[in-house]
C-alpha positions as a printed Julia matrix, in Angstrom:
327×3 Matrix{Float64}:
  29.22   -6.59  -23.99
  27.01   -8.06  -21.26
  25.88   -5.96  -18.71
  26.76   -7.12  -15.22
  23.33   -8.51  -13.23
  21.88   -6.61  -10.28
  19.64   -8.13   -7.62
  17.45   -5.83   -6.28
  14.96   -7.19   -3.3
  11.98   -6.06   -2.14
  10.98   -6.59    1.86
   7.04   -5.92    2.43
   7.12   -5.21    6.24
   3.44   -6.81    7.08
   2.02   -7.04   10.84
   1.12  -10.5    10.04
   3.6   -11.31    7.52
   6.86  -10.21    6.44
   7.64  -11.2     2.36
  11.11  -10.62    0.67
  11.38  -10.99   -3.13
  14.52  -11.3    -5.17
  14.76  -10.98   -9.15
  17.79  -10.47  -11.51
  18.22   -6.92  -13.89
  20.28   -8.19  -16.5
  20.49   -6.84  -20.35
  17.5    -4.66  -19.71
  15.36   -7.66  -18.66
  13.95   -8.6   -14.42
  13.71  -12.05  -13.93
  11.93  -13.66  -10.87
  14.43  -15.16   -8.85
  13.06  -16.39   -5.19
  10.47  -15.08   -2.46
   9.42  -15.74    0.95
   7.24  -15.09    3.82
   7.39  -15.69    7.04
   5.31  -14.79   10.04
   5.54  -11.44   11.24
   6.42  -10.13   15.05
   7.15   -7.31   16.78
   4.01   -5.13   15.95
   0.54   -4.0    17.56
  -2.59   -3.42   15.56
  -0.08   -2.0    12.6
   2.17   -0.16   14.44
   5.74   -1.11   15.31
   6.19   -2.18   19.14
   9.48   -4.0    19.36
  12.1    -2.95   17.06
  14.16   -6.03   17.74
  11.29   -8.7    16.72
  10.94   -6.68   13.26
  14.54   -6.88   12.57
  14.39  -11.0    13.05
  11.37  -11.35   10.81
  13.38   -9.17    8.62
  16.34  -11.59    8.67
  14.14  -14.69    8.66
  12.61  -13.57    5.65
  15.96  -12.78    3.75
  17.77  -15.71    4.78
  15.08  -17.74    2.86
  14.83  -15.63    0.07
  18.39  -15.88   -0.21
  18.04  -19.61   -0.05
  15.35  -20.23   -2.73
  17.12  -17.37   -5.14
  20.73  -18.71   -4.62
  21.99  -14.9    -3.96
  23.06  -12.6    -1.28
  20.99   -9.63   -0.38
  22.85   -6.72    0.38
  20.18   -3.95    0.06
  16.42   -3.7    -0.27
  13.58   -1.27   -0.96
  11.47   -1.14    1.91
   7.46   -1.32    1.98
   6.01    1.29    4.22
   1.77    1.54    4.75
   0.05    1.74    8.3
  -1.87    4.94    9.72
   0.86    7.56    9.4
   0.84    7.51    5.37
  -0.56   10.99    4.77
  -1.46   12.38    1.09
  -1.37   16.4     0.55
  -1.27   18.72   -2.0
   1.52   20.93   -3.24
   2.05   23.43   -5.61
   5.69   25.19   -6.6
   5.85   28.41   -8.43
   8.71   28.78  -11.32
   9.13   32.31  -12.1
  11.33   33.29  -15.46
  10.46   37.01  -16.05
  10.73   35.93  -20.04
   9.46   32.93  -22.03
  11.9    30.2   -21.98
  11.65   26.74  -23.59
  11.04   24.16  -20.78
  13.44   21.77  -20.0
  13.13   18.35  -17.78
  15.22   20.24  -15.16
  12.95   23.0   -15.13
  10.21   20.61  -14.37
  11.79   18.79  -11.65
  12.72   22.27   -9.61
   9.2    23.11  -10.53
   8.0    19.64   -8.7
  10.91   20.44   -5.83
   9.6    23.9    -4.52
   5.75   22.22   -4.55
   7.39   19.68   -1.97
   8.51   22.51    0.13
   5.02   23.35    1.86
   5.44   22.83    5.49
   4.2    19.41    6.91
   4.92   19.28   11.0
   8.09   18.68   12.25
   7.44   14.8    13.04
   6.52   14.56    9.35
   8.79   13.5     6.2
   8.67   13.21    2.55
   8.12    9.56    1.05
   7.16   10.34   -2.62
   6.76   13.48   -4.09
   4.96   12.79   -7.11
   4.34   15.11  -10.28
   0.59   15.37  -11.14
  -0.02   18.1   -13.66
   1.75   21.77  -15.04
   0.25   24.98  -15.81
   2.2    27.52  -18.05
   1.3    31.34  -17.96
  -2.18   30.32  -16.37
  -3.43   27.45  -18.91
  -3.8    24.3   -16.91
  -3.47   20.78  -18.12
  -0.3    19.89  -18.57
   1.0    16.64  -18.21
   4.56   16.83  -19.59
   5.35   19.69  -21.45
   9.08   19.5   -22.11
   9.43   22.01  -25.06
   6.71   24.08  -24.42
   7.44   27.76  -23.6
   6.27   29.9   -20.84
   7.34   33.07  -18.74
   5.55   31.14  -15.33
   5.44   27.3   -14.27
   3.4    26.11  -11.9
   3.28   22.19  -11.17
   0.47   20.47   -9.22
   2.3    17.6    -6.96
   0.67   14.88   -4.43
   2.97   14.63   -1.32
   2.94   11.28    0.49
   3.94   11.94    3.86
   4.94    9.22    7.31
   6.04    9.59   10.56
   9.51   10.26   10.92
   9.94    8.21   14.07
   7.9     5.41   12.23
  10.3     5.64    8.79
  13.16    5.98   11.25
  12.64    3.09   12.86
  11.63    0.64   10.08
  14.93    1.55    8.58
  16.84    0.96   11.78
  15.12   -2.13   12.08
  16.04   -3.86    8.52
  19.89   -2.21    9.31
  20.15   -4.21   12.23
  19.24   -7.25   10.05
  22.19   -6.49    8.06
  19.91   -5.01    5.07
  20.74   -2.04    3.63
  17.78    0.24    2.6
  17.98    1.14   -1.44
  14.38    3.13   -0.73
  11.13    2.86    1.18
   8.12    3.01   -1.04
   4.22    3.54    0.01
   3.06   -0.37   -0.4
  -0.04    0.46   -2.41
   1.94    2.6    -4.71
   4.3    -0.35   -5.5
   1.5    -2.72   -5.98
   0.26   -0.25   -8.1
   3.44   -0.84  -10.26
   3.17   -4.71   -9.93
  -0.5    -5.49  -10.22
  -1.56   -2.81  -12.87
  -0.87   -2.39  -16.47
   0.47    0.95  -17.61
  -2.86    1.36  -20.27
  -4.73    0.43  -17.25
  -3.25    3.31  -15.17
  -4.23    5.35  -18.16
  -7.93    4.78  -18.01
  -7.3     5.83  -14.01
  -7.49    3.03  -11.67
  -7.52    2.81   -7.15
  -5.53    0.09   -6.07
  -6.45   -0.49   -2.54
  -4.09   -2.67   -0.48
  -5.75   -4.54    2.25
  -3.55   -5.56    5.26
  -4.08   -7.97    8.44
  -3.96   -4.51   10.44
  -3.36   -1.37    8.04
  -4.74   -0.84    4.25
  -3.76    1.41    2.16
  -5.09    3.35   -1.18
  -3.03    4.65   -4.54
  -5.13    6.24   -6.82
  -3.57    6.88  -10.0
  -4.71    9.14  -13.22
  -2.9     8.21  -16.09
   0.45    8.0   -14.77
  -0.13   10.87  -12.46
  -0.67    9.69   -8.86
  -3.28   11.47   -7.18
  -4.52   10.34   -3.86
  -2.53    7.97   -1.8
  -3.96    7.61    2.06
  -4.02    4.77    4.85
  -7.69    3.7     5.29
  -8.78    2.48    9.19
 -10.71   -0.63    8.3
  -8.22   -3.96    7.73
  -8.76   -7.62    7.62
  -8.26   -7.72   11.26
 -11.76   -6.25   11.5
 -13.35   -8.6     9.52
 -12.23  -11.52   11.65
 -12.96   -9.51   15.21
 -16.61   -8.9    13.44
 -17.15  -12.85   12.91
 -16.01  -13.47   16.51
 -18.36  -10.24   17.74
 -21.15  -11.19   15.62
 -21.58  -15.28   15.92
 -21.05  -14.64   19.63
 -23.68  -12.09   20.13
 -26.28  -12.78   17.08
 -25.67  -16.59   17.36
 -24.75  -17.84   19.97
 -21.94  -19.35   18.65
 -18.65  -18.67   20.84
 -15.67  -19.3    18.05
 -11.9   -18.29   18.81
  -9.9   -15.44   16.96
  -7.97  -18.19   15.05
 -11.17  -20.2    13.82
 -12.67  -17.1    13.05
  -9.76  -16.51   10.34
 -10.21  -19.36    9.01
 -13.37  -19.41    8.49
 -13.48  -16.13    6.68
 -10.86  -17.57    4.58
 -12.27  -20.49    3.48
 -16.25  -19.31    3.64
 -16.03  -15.84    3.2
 -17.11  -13.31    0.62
 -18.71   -9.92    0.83
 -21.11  -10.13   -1.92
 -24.63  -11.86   -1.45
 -25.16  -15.45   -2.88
 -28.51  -16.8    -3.1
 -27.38  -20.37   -2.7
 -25.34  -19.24    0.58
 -28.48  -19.21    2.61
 -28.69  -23.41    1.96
 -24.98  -23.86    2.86
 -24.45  -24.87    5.94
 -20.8   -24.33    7.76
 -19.87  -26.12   11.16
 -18.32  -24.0    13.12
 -16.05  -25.3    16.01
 -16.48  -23.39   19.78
 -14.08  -22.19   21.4
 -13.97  -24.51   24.32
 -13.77  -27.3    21.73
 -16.32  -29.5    22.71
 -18.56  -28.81   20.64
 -19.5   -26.9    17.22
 -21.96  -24.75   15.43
 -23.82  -24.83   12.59
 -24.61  -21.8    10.73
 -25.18  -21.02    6.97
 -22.43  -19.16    4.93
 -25.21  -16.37    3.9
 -25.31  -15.94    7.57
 -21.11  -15.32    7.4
 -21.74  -13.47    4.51
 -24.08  -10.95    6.19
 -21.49  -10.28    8.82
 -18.66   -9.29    6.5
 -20.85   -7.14    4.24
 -21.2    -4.47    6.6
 -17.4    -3.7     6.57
 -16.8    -4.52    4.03
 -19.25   -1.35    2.91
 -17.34    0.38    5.51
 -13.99    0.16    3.75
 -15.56    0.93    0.35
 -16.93    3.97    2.05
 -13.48    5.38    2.91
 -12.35    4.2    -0.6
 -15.13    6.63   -2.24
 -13.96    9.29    0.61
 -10.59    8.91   -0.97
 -11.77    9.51   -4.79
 -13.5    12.12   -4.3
 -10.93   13.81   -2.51
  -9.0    13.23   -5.6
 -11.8    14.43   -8.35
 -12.06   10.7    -9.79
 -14.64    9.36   -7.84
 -17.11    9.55  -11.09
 -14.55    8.24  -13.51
 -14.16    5.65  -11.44
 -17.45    4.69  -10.09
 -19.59    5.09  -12.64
């Protein structure tokens, strides 16, 4: 007997875009279905400003993901990043008085009282996510369902948000008549889509990079380990160009123009034939343009683009695999 489909949806709530995807669950098997994106309002530099404009991008985006998929959308898991994600450690204490043979559930309360720390009272839980066990003192522990032990302990990363900020994403996609199925840390879904399990088994960072939030999952096996917002975004690349060809230059170039150079030109790695290319450059005024040479747009976006890599290494270390991974 055939199973009967579901069609779960996926809304990525960007500042400069807003993205809905659809698929179809049936006999075991998810099958693409439709997407969209649409431009995003309703936001400043990442954060949420106008709780109305969200929800319409939020509807815009649905109703034409629900036109190229040929389905309704009734409920969604939510993408959350921005500067309020928050990674910290927990630990929870499982006390028997006698060895027992563990049990899944005894795992899971193990991994509930490590989420019990206290985190601020404008705080809340997004993930709580099991890292590693230790049973009567012997650490490294992964799963050990079967194992025995008089004392559990269980090593948990905590991703944390705002409440006000969760609180009002979720109002927001309500009042676009979405219901929320879960809100999930964007780099830790991307994690999911973009990254082979064997891959995640080697340990692997996936850092998500946002018009004006990015956003870090670093993963151990299929333990998650550090998960943190990082302050450097593609906004700053573009406000650099405009900063920089301005002031170095001479060249004045709008915000706009400056995007799109950086998407077509850009790169952050040197390139010896860069320093022959030459890219015009229209001003701002638009009566005239530039001409400089793409090492010379290179040079700009190298510097943060070290920036960002230097939070990234911040974040693996705090997480003991910065020399697994950057080796």
């Amino acid at each position: 007997m055939r199973s009967k489909p579901l069609y779960p949806a996926g809304i990525d709530l960007g500042s400069s875009r807003t993205r809905c995807v659809i698929s179809v669950l049936e006999d075991g098997h998810l099958r693409f279905l439709g997407a969209s994106s649409v431009p995003s309002s309703g936001w400043h530099k990442g954060r949420l400003a106008d709780p109305g404009e969200v929800s319409m991008s939020i509807a815009r985006a649905v109703r034409e993901a629900e036109t190229n998929a040929q389905v309704l959308v009734e409920s969604a898991v939510l993408g959350m990043g921005g500067a309020t994600i928050e990674g910290i450690e927990g630990r929870g204490i499982y006390e028997f008085g006698r060895a027992q043979t563990l049990t899944s559930e005894d795992l899971s309360y193990a991994v509930n009282r490590a989420s019990m720390g206290h985190m601020g009272d404008d705080r809340m839980l997004l993930h709580v996510m099991a890292q590693d066990f230790i049973l009567d003192g012997q650490a490294g522990y992964r799963y050990p369902v079967g194992d025995r032990c008089a004392r559990l302990e269980a090593n948990a990363l905590l991703v944390t948000t705002s409440i006000r900020e969760h609180q009002s994403l979720v109002a927001a996609a309500h009042h676009a008549h979405v219901a929320v199925d879960e809100t999930v840390f964007e780099p830790v879904a991307g994690a999911y889509a973009a990254v082979l399990a064997e891959q995640r088994d080697n340990g692997t960072a996936v850092v998500d990079i946002g018009m004006h939030s990015s956003g870090i999952a670093i993963y151990d096996g299929e333990s998650l380990v550090g998960a943190a917002s990082i302050p450097v975004s593609a906004d700053h690349f573009t406000r650099d160009l405009v900063l920089c060809l301005r002031a170095v230059h001479g060249v004045a170039i709008s915000y706009e123009d400056a995007e799109a150079l950086k998407r077509e030109h850009g790169s952050a790695l040197r390139d010896p034939s860069s320093e022959n290319t030459l890219v015009e450059v229209p001003s701002s005024d638009r009566h005239q343009s530039y001409t400089v040479t793409r090492g010379q747009i290179i040079e700009i976006l190298k510097d943060r683009a070290e920036e960002l890599f230097h939070y990234v290494r911040r974040e693996l270390r705090r997480s003991g695999m910065d020399r697994s991974l950057m080796e």
